[in-house]
FIKE-476654 format. One record per residue (C-alpha): x, y, z. Coordinates in nm, 3 decimals. Layout:
BEGIN
<pt><c1>X</c1><c2>Y</c2><c3>Z</c3></pt>
...
***
This chain:
BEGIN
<pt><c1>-2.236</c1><c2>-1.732</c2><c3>-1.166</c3></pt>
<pt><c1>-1.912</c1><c2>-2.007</c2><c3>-1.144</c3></pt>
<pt><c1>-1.774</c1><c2>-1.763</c2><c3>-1.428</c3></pt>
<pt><c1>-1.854</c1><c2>-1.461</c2><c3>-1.242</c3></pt>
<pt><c1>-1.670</c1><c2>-1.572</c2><c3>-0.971</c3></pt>
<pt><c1>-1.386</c1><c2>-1.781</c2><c3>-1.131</c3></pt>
<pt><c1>-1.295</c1><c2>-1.444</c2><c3>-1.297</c3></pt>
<pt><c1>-1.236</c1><c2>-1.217</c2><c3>-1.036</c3></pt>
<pt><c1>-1.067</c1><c2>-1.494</c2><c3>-0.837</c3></pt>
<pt><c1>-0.769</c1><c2>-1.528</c2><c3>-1.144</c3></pt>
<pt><c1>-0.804</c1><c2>-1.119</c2><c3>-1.219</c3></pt>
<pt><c1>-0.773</c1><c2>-0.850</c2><c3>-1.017</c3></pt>
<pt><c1>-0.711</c1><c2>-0.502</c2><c3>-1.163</c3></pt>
<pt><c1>-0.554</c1><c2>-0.293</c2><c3>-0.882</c3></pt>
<pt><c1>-0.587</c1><c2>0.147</c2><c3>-0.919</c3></pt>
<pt><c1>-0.192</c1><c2>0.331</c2><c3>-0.818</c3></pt>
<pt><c1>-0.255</c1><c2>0.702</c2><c3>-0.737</c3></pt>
<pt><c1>0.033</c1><c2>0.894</c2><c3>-0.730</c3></pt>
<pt><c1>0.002</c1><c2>1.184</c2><c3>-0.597</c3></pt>
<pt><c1>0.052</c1><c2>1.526</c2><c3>-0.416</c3></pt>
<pt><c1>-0.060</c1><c2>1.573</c2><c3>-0.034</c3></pt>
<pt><c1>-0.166</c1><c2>1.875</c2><c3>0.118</c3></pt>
<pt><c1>0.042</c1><c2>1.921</c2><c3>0.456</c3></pt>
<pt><c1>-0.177</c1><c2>1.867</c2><c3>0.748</c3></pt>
<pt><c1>-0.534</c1><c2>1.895</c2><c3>0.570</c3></pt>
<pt><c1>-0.714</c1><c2>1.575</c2><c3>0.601</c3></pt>
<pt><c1>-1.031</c1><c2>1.758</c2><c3>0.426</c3></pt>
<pt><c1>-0.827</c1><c2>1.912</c2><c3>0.149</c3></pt>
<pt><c1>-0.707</c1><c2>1.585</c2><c3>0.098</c3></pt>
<pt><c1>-1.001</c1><c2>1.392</c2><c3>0.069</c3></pt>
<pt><c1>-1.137</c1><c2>1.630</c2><c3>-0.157</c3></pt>
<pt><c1>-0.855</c1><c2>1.606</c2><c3>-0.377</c3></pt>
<pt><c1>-0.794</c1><c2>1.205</c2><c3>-0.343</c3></pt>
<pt><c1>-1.193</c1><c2>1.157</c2><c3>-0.369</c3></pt>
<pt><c1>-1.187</c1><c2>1.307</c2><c3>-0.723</c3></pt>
<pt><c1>-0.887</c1><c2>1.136</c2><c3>-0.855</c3></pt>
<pt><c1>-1.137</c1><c2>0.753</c2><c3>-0.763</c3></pt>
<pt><c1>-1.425</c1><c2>0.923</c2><c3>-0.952</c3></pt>
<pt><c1>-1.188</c1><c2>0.961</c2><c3>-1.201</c3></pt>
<pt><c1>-1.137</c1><c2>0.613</c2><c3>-1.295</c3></pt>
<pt><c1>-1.339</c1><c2>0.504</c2><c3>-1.550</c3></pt>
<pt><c1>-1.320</c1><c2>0.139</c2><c3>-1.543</c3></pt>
<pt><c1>-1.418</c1><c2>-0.101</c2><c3>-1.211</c3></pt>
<pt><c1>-1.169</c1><c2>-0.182</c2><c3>-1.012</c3></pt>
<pt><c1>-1.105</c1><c2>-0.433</c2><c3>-0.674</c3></pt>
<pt><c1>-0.866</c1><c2>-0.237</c2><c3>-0.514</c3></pt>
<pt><c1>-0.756</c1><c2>0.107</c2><c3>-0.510</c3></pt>
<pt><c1>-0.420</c1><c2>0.210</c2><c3>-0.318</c3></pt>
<pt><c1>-0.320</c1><c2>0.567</c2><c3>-0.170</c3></pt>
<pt><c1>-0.019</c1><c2>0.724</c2><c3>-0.065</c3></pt>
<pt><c1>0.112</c1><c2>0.706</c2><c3>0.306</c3></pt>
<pt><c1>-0.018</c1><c2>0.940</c2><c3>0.541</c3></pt>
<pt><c1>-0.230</c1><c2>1.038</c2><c3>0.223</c3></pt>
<pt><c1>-0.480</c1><c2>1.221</c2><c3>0.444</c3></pt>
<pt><c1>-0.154</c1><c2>1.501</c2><c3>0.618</c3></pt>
<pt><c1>0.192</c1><c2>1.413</c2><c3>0.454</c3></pt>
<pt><c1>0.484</c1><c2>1.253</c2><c3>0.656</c3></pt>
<pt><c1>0.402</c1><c2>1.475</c2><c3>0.955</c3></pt>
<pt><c1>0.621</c1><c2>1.374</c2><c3>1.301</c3></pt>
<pt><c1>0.367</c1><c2>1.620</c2><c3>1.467</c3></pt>
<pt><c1>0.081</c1><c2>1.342</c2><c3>1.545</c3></pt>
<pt><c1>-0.144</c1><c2>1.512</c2><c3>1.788</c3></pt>
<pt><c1>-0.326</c1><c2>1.799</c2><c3>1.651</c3></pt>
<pt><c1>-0.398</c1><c2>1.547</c2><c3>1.321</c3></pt>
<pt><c1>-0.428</c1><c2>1.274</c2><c3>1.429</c3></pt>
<pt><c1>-0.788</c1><c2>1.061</c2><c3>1.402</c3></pt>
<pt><c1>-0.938</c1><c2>0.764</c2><c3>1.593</c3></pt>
<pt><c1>-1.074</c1><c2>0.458</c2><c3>1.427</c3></pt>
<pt><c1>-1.448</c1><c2>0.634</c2><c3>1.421</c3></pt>
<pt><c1>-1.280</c1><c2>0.960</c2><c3>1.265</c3></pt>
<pt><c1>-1.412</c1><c2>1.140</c2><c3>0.938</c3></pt>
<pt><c1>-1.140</c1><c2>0.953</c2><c3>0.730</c3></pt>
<pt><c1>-1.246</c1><c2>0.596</c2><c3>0.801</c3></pt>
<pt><c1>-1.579</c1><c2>0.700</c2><c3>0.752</c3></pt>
<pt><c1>-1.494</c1><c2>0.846</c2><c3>0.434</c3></pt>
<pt><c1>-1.276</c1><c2>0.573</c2><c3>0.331</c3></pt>
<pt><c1>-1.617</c1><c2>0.333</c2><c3>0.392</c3></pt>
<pt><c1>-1.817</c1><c2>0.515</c2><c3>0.209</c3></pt>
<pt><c1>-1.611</c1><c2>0.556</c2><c3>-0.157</c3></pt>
<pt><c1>-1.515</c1><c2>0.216</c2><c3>-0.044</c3></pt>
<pt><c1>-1.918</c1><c2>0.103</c2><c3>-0.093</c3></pt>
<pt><c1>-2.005</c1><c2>0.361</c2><c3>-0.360</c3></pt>
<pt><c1>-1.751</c1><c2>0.246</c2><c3>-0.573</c3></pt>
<pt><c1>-1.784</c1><c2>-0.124</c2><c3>-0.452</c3></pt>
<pt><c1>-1.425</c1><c2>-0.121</c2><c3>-0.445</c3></pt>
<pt><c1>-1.146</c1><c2>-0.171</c2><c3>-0.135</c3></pt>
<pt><c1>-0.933</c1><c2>0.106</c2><c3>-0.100</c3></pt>
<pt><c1>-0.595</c1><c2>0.104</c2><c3>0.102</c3></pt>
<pt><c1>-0.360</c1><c2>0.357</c2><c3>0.262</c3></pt>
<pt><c1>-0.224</c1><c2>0.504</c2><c3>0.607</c3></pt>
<pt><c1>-0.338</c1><c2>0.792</c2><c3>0.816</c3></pt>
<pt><c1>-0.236</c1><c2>0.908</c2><c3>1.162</c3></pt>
<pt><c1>-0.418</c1><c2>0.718</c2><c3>1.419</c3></pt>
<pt><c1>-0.456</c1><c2>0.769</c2><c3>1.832</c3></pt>
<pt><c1>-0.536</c1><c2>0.487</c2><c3>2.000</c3></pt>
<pt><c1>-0.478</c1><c2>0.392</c2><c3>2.322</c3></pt>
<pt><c1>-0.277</c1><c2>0.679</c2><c3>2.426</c3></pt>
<pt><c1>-0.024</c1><c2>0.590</c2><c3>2.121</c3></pt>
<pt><c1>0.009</c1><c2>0.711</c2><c3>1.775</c3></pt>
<pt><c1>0.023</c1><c2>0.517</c2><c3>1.520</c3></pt>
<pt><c1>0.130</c1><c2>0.518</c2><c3>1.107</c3></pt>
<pt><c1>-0.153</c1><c2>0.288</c2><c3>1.080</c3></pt>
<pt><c1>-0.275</c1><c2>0.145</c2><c3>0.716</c3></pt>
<pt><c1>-0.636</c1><c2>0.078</c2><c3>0.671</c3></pt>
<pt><c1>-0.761</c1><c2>-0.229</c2><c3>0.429</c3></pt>
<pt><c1>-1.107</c1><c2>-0.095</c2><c3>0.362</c3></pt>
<pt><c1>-1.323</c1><c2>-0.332</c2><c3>0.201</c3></pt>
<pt><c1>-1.665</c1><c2>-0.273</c2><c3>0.018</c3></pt>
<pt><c1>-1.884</c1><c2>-0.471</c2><c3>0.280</c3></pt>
<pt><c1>-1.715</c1><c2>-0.191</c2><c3>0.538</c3></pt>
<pt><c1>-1.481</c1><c2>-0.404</c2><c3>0.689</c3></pt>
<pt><c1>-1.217</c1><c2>-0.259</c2><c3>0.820</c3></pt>
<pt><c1>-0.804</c1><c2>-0.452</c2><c3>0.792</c3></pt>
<pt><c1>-0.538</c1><c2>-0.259</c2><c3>0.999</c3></pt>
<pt><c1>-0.171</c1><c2>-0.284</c2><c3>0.999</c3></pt>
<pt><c1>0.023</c1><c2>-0.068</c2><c3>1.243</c3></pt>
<pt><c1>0.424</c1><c2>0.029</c2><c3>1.055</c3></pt>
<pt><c1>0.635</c1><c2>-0.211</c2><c3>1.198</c3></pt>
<pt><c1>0.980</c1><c2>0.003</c2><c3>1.092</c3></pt>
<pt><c1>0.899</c1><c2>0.331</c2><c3>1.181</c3></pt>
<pt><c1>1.217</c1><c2>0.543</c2><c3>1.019</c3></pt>
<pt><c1>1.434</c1><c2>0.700</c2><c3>1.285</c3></pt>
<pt><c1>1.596</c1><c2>0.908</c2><c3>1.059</c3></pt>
<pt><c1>1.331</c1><c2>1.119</c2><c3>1.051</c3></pt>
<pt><c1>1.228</c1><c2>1.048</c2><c3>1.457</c3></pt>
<pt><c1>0.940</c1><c2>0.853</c2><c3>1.330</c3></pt>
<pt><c1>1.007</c1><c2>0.603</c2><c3>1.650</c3></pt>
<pt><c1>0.974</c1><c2>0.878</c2><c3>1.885</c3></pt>
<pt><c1>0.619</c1><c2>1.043</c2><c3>1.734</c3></pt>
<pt><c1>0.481</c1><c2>0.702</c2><c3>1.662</c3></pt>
<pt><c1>0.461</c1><c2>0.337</c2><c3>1.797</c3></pt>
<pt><c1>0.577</c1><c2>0.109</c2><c3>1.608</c3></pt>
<pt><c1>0.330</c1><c2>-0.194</c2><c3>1.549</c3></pt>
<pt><c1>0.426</c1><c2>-0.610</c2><c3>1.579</c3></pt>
<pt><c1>0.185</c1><c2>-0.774</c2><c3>1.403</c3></pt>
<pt><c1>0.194</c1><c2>-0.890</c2><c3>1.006</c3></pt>
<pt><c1>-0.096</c1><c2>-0.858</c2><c3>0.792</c3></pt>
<pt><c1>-0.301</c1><c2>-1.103</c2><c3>0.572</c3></pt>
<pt><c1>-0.554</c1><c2>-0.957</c2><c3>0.391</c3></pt>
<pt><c1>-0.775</c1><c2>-1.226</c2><c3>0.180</c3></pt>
<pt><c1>-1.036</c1><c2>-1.008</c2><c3>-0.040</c3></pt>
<pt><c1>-1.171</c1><c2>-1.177</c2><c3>-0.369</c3></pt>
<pt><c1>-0.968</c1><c2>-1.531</c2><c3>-0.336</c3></pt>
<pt><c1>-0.611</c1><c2>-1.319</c2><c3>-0.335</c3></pt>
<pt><c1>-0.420</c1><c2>-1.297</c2><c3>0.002</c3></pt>
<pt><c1>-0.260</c1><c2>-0.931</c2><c3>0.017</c3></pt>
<pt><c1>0.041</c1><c2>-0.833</c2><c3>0.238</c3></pt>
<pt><c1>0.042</c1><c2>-0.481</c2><c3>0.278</c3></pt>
<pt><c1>0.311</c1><c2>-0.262</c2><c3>0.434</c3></pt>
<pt><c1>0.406</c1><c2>0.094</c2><c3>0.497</c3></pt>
<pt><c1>0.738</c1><c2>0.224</c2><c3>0.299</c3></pt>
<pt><c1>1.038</c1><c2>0.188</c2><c3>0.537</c3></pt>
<pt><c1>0.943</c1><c2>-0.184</c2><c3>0.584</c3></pt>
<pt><c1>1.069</c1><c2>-0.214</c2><c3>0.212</c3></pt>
<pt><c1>1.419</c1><c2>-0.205</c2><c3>0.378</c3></pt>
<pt><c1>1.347</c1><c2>-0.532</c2><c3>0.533</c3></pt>
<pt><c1>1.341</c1><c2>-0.825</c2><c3>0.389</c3></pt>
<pt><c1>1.271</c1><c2>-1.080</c2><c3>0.675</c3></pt>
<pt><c1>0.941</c1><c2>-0.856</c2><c3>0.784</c3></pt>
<pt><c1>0.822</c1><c2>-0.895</c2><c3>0.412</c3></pt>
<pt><c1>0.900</c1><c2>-1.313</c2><c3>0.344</c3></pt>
<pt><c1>0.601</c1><c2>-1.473</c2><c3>0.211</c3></pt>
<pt><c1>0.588</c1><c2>-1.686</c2><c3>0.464</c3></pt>
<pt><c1>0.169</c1><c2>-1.721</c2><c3>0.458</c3></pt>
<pt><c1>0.147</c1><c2>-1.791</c2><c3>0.003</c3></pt>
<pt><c1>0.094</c1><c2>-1.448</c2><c3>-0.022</c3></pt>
<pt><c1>-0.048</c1><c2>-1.324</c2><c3>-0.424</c3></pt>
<pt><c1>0.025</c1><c2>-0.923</c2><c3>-0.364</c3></pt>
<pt><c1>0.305</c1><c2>-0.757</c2><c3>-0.154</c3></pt>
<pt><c1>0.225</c1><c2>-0.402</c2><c3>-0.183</c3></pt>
<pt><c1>0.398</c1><c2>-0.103</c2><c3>0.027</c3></pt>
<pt><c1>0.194</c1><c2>0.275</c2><c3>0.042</c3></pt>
<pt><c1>0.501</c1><c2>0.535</c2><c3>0.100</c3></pt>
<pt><c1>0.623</c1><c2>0.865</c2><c3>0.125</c3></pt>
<pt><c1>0.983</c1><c2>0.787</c2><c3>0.007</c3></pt>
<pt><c1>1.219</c1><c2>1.089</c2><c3>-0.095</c3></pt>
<pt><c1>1.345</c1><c2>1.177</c2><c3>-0.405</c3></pt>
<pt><c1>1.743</c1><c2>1.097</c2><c3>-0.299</c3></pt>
<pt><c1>1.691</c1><c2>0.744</c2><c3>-0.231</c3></pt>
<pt><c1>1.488</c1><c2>0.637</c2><c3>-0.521</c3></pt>
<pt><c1>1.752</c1><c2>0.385</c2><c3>-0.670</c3></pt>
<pt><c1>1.651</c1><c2>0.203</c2><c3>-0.324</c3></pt>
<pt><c1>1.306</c1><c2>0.250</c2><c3>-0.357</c3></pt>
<pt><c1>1.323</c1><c2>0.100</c2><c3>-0.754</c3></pt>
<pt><c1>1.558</c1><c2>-0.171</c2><c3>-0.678</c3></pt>
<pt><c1>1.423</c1><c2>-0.332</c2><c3>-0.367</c3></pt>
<pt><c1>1.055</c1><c2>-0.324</c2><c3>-0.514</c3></pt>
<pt><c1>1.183</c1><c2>-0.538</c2><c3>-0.779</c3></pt>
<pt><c1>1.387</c1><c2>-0.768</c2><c3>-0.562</c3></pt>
<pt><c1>1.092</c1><c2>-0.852</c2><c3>-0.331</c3></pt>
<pt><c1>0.882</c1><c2>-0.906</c2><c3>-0.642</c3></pt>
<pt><c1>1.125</c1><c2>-1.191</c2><c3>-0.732</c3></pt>
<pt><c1>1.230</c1><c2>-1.347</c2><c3>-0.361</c3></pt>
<pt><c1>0.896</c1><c2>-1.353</c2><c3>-0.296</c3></pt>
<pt><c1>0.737</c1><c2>-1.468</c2><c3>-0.610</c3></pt>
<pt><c1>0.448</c1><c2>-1.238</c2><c3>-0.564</c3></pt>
<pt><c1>0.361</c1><c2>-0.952</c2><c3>-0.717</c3></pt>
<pt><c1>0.488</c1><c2>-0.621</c2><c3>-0.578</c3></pt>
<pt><c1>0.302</c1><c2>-0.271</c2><c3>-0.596</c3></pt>
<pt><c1>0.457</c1><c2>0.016</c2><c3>-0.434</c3></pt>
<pt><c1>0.256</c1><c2>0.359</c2><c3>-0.401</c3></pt>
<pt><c1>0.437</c1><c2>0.655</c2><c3>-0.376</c3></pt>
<pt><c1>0.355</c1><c2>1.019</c2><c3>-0.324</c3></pt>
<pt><c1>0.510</c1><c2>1.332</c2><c3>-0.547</c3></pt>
<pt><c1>0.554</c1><c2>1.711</c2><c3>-0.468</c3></pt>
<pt><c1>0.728</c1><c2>1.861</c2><c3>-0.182</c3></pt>
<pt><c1>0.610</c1><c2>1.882</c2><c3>0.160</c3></pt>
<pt><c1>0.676</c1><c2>2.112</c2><c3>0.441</c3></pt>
<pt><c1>0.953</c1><c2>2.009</c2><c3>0.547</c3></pt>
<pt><c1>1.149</c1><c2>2.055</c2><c3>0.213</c3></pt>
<pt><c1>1.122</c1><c2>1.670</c2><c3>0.151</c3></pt>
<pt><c1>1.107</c1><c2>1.598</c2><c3>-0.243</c3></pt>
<pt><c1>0.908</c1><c2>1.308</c2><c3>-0.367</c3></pt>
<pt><c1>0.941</c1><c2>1.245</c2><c3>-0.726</c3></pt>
<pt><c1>0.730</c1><c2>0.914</c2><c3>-0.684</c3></pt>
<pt><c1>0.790</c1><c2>0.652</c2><c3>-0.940</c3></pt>
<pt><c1>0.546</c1><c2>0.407</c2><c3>-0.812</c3></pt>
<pt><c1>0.547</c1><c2>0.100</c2><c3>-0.968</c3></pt>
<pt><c1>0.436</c1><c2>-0.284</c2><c3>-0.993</c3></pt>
<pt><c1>0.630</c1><c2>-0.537</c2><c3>-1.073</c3></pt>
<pt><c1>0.523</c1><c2>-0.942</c2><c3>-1.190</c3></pt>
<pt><c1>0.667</c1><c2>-1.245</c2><c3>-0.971</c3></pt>
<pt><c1>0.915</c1><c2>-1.243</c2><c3>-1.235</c3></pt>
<pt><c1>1.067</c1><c2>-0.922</c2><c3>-1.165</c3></pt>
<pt><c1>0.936</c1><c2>-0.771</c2><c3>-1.438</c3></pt>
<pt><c1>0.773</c1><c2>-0.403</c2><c3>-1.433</c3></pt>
<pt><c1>0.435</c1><c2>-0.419</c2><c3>-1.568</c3></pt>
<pt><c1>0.316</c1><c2>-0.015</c2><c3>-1.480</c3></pt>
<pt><c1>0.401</c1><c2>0.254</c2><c3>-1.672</c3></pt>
<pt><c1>0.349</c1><c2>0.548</c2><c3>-1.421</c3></pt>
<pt><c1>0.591</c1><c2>0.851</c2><c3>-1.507</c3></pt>
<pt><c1>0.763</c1><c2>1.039</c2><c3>-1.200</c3></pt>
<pt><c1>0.744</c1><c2>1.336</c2><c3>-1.111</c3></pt>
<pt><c1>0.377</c1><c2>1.370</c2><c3>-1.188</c3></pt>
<pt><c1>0.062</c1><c2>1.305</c2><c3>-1.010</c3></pt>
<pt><c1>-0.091</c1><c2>0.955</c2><c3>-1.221</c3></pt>
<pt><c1>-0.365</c1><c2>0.735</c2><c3>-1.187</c3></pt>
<pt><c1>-0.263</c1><c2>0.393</c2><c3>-1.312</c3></pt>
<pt><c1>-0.490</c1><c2>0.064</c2><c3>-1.370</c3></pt>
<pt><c1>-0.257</c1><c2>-0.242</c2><c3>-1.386</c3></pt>
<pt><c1>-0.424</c1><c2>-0.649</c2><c3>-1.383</c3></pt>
<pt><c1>-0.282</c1><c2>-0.910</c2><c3>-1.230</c3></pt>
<pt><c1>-0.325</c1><c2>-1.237</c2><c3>-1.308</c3></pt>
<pt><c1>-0.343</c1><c2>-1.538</c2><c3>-1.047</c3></pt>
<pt><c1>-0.261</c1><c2>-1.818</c2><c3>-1.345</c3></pt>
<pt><c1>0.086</c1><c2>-1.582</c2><c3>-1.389</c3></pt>
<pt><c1>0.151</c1><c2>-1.668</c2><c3>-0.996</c3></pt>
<pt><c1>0.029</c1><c2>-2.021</c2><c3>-1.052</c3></pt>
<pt><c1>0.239</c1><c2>-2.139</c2><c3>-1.378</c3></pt>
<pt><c1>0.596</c1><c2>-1.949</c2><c3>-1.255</c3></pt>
<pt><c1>0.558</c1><c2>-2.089</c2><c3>-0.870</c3></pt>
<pt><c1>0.445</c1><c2>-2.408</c2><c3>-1.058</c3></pt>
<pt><c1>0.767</c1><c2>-2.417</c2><c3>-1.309</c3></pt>
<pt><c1>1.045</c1><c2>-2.285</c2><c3>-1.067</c3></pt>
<pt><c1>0.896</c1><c2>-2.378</c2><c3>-0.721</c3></pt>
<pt><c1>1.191</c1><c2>-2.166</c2><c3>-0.514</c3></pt>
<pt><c1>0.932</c1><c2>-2.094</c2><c3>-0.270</c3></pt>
<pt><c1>0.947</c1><c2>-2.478</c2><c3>-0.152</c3></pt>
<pt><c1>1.310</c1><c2>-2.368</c2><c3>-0.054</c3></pt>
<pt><c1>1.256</c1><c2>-2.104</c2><c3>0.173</c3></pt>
<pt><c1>1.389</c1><c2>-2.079</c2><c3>0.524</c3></pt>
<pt><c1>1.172</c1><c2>-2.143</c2><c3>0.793</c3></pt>
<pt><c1>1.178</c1><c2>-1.895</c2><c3>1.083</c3></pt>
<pt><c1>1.032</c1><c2>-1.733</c2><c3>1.366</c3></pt>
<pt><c1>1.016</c1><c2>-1.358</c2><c3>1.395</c3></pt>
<pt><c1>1.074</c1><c2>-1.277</c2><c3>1.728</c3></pt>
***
């Protein structure tokens, strides 16, 4: 049992599905996004979805939007305890008389993690469809504490310091095809100023609004270094372990994290 235990605390195999999104289908996603976790063969601990995997990067919230008892969450428990495996991602969310780009942490037991966007992108009028949300997440599932964020928080680097010892940094995003020297370079550099590893999630295809997503999702080590293999421009299911004696022996050897700034957001 110590073994057992000891094991998944220093490995944790994490599932990237990139992927296309129907526009404004929450069923015909599910369907699709459903088959794609059957699809992995092997057990995972974590499996991580596009944003807004259930409708695309809609800024038309009301007619899709769910509530926290809504037939996504409930779906989203139940692969969540069939495959005895958290899954992660963001959906459209009403709640209180606000919507919300809200990502769900859903664990195996049914427990449910939220995180409300922080940096909601005004280019698009995402602040004017959405509220934006205040509060950082710490997820701790299986001895590793998770950050997880929603794609135009990559931009910032202050939201995103590992502040809290954080193992995982992971953003789920909808990021266009144009800006994906951004996208590639500032996964990596949050990998290294944060010695943690750093998953991003993408989506590919077009959507509605003649966005183009060409994806390259990706996970980098605390190092920098890429350690996925993902190819863009195609939808890809990708298994990738990480390794808590990595974090350990490089935070260990180096120790920048002792020479952080200490701050207040306020």
């Amino acid at each position: 049992m110590t073994n057992f235990i000891t094991t998944m605390q220093n490995k944790f195999k994490v599932a990237l599905i990139q992927s296309q999104i129907v526009w404004e289908n929450a069923e015909q996603n599910r369907i699709k996004f459903k088959a794609k976790i059957n699809a992995i063969k092997e057990n995972v601990d974590l499996v991580i979805l596009p944003e807004l995997f259930s409708t695309g990067f809609s800024m038309n919230p009301e007619p899709i939007a769910e509530s926290m008892e809504g037939e996504t969450i409930k779906w989203m428990k139940r692969l969540a305890s069939e495959k005895q495996s958290a899954i992660t991602g963001s959906i459209v969310i009403k709640d209180d008389n606000n919507y919300y780009n809200r990502l769900l942490f859903v664990h195996p037991s049914g427990e449910i993690n939220i995180y409300d966007k922080k940096h909601t992108f005004t280019f698009a009028g995402e602040d004017k469809a959405f509220a934006s949300g205040n509060k950082k997440l710490i997820v701790i599932y299986k001895g590793w504490k998770i950050c997880p964020l929603v794609c135009y928080d990559l931009r910032f680097p202050v939201w995103s310091r590992n502040l809290e010892d954080y193992d995982v940094l992971l953003y789920t995003a909808n990021w266009p095809t144009p800006r994906m020297v951004a996208w590639n370079t500032l996964l990596k550099a949050r990998a290294i100023e944060n010695m943690s590893y750093c998953i991003g999630v993408n989506r590919v295809g077009s959507d509605n609004l003649g966005n183009e997503f060409s994806g390259y999702s990706g996970a980098y080590d605390v190092m920098g270094e890429k350690i996925s293999t993902i190819q863009p421009n195609k939808e890809q299911t990708e298994v990738v372990v990480l390794d808590k004696n990595h974090i350990k022996s490089n935070r260990e050897k180096f120790q920048f994290l002792n020479d952080r700034d200490s701050f207040t957001l306020k």
